[in-house]
Backbone and ligand atoms as CSV (ligand in chain L), in Angstrom:
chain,resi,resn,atom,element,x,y,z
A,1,UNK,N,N,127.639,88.175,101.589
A,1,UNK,CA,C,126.953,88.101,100.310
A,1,UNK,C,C,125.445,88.197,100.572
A,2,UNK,N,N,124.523,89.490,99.823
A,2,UNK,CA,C,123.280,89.438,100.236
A,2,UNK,C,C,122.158,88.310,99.404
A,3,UNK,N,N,121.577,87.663,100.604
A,3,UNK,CA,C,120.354,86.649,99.771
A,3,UNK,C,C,119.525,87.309,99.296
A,4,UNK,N,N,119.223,86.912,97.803
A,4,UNK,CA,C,118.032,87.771,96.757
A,4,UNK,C,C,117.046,86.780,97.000
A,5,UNK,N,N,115.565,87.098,97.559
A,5,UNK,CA,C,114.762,86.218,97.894
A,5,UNK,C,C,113.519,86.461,96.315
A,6,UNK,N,N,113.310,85.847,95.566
A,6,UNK,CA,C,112.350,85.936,94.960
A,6,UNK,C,C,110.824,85.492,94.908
A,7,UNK,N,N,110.184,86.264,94.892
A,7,UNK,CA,C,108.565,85.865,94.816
A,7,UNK,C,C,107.928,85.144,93.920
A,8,UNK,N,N,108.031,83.781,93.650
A,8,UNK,CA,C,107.532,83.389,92.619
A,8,UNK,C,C,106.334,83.590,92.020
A,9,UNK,N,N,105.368,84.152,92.900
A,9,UNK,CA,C,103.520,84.636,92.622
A,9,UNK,C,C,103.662,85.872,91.486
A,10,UNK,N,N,104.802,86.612,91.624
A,10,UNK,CA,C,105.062,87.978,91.195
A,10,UNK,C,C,106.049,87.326,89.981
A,11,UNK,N,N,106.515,86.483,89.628
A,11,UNK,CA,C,106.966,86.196,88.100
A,11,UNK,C,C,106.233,85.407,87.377
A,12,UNK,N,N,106.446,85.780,85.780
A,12,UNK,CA,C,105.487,85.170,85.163
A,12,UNK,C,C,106.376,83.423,84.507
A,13,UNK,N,N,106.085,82.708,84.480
A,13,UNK,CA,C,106.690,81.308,84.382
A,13,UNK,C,C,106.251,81.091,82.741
A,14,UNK,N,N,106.196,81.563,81.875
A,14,UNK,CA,C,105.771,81.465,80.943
A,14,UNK,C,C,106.439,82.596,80.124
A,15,UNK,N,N,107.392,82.781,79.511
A,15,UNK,CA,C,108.668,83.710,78.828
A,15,UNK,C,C,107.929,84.079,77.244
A,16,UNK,N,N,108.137,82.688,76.702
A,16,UNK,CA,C,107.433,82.874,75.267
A,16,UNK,C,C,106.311,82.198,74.630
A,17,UNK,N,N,105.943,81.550,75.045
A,17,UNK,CA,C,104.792,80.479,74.478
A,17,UNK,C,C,103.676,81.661,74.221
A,18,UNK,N,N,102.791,81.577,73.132
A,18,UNK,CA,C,102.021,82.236,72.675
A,18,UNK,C,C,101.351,83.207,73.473
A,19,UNK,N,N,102.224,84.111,73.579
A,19,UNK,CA,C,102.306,85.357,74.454
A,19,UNK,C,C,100.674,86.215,74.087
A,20,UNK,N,N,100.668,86.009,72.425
A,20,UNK,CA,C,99.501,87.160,72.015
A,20,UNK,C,C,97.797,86.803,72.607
A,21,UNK,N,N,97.640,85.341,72.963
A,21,UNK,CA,C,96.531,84.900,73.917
A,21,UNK,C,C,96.654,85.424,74.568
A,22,UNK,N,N,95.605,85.573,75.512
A,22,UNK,CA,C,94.686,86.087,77.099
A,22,UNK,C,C,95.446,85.112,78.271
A,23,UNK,N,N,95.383,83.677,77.728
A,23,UNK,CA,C,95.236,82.509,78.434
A,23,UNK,C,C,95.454,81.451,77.786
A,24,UNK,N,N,96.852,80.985,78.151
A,24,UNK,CA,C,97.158,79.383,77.138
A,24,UNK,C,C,96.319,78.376,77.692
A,25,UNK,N,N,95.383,77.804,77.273
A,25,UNK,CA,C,94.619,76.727,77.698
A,25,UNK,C,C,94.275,75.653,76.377
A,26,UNK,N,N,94.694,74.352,76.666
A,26,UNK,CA,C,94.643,73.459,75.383
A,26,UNK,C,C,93.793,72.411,75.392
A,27,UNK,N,N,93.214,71.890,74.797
A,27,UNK,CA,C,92.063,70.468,74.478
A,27,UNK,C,C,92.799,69.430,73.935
A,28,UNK,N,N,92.180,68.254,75.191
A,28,UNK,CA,C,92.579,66.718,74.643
A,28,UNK,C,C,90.897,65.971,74.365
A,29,UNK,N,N,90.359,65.911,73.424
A,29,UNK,CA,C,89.216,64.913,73.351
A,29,UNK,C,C,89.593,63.245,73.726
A,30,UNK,N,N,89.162,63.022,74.641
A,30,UNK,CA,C,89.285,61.301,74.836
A,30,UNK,C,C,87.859,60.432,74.619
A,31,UNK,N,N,88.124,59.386,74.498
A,31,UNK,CA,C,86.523,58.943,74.636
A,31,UNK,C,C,86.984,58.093,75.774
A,32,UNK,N,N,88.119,57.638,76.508
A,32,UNK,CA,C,87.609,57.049,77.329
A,32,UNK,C,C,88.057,57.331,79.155
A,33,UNK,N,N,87.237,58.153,79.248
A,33,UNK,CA,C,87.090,59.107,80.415
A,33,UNK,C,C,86.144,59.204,81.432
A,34,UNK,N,N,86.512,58.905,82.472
A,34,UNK,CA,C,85.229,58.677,83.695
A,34,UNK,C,C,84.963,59.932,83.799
A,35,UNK,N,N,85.219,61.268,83.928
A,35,UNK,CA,C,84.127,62.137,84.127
A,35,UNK,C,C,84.468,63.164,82.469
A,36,UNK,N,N,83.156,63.878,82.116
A,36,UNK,CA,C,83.467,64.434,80.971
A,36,UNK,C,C,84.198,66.227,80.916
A,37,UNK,N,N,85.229,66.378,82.198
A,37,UNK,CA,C,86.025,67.183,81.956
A,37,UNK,C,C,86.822,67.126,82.840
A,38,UNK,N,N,88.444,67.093,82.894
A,38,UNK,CA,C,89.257,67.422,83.985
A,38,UNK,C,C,89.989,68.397,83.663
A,39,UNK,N,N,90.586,69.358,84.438
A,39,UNK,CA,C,91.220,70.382,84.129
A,39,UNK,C,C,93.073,70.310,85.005
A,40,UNK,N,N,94.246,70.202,84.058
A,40,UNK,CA,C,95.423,69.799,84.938
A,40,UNK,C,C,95.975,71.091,84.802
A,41,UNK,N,N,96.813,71.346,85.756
A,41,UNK,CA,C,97.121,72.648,85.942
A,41,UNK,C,C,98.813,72.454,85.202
A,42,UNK,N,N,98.879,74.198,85.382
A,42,UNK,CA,C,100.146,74.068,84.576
A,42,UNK,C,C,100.999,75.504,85.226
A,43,UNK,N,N,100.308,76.005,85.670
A,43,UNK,CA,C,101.147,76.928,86.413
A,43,UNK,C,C,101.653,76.991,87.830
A,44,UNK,N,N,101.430,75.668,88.293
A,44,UNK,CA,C,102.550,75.671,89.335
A,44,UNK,C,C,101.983,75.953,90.492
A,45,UNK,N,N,100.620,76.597,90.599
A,45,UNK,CA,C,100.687,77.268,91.639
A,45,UNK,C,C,98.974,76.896,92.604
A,46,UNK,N,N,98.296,75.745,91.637
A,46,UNK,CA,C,97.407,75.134,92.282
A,46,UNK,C,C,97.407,74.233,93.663
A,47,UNK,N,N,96.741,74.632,94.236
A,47,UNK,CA,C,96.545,73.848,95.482
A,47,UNK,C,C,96.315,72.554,95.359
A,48,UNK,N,N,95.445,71.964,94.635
A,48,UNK,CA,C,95.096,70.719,94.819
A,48,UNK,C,C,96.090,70.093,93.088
A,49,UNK,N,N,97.147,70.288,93.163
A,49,UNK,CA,C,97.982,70.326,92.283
A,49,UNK,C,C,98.050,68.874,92.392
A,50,UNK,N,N,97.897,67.846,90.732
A,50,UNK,CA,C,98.510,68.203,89.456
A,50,UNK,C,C,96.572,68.906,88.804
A,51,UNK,N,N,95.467,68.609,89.803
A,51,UNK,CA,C,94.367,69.275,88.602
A,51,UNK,C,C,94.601,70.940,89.092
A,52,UNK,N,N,93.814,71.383,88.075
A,52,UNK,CA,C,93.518,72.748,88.467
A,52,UNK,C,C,92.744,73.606,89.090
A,53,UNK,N,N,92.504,74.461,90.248
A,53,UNK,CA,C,92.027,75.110,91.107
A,53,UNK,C,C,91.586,76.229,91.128
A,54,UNK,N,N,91.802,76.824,89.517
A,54,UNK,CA,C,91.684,78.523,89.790
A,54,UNK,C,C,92.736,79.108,89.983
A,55,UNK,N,N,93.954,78.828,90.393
A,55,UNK,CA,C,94.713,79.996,90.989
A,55,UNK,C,C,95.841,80.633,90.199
A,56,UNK,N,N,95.856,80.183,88.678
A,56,UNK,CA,C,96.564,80.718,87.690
A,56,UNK,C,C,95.775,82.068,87.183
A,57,UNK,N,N,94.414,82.200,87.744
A,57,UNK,CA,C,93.648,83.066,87.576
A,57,UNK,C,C,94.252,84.900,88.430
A,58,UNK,N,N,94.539,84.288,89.577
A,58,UNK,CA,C,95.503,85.467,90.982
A,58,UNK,C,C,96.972,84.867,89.915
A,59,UNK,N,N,97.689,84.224,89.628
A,59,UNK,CA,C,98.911,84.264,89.154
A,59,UNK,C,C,98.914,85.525,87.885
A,60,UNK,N,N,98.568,84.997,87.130
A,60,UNK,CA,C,98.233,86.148,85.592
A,60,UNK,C,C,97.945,87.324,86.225
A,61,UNK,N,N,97.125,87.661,87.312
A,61,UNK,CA,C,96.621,89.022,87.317
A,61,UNK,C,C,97.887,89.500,88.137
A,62,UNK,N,N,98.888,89.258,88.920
A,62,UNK,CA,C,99.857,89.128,89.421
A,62,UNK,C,C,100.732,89.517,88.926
A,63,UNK,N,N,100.969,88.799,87.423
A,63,UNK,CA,C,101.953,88.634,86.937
A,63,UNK,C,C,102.148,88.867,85.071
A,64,UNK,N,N,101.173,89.787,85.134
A,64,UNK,CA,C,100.730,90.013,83.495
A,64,UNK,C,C,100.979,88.378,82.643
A,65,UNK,N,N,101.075,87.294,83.601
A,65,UNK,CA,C,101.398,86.089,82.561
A,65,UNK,C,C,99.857,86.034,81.643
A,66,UNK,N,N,99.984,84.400,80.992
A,66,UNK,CA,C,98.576,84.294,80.551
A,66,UNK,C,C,98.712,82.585,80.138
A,67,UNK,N,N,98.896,81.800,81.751
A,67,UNK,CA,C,99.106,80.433,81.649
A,67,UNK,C,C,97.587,79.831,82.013
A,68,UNK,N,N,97.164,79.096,81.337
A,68,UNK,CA,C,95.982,78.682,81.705
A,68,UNK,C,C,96.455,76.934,81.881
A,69,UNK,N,N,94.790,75.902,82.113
A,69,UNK,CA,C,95.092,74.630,82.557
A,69,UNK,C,C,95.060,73.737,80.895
A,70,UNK,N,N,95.112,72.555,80.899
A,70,UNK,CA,C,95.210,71.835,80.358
A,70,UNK,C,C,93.527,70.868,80.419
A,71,UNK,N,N,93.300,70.979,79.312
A,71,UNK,CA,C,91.928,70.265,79.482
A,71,UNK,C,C,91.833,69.226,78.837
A,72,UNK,N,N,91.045,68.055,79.756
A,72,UNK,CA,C,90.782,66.833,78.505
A,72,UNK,C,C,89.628,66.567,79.298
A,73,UNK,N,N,88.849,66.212,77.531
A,73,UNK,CA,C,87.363,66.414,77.705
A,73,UNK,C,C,87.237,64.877,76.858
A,74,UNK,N,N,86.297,64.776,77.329
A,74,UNK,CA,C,85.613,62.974,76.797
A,74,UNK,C,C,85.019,63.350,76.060
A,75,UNK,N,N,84.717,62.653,74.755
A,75,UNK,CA,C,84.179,62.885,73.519
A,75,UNK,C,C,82.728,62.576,73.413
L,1,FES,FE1,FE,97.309,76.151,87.590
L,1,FES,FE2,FE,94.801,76.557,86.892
L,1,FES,S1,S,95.608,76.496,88.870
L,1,FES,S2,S,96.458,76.191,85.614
């Protein structure tokens, strides 16, 4: 039986969520927040994973996706 090895860099992890954006990226305002922005990743594929690193940036271009991070910003 042949093993199908898949590339996960080369699929997009994101099927239907608001496909017609560039880049899903969403806002949490908090007020009570030690620094006034963190960015959490969501595509899986950050290094310094759970924040975000940039590298959904090489994923999307990869992968025609358009997953961006999760932001919460202090008010
Ligand atoms: Fe995953 Fe930015 S590195 S969302």
């Amino acid at each position: 039986k042949p093993i199908v090895v898949v590339k996960a860099e080369v699929q997009p992890i994101n099927p239907e969520i608001r496909k017609t954006e560039a880049k899903v990226v969403d806002s949490v305002v908090l007020t009570e927040l030690a620094k006034p922005l963190t960015a959490y990743c969501r595509c899986w594929r950050s290094g310094t994973f759970p924040l975000c690193d940039g590298s959904h940036v090489k994923h999307n271009k990869a992968t025609g996706d358009n997953v961006g991070p999760l932001l919460l910003k202090k008010e």
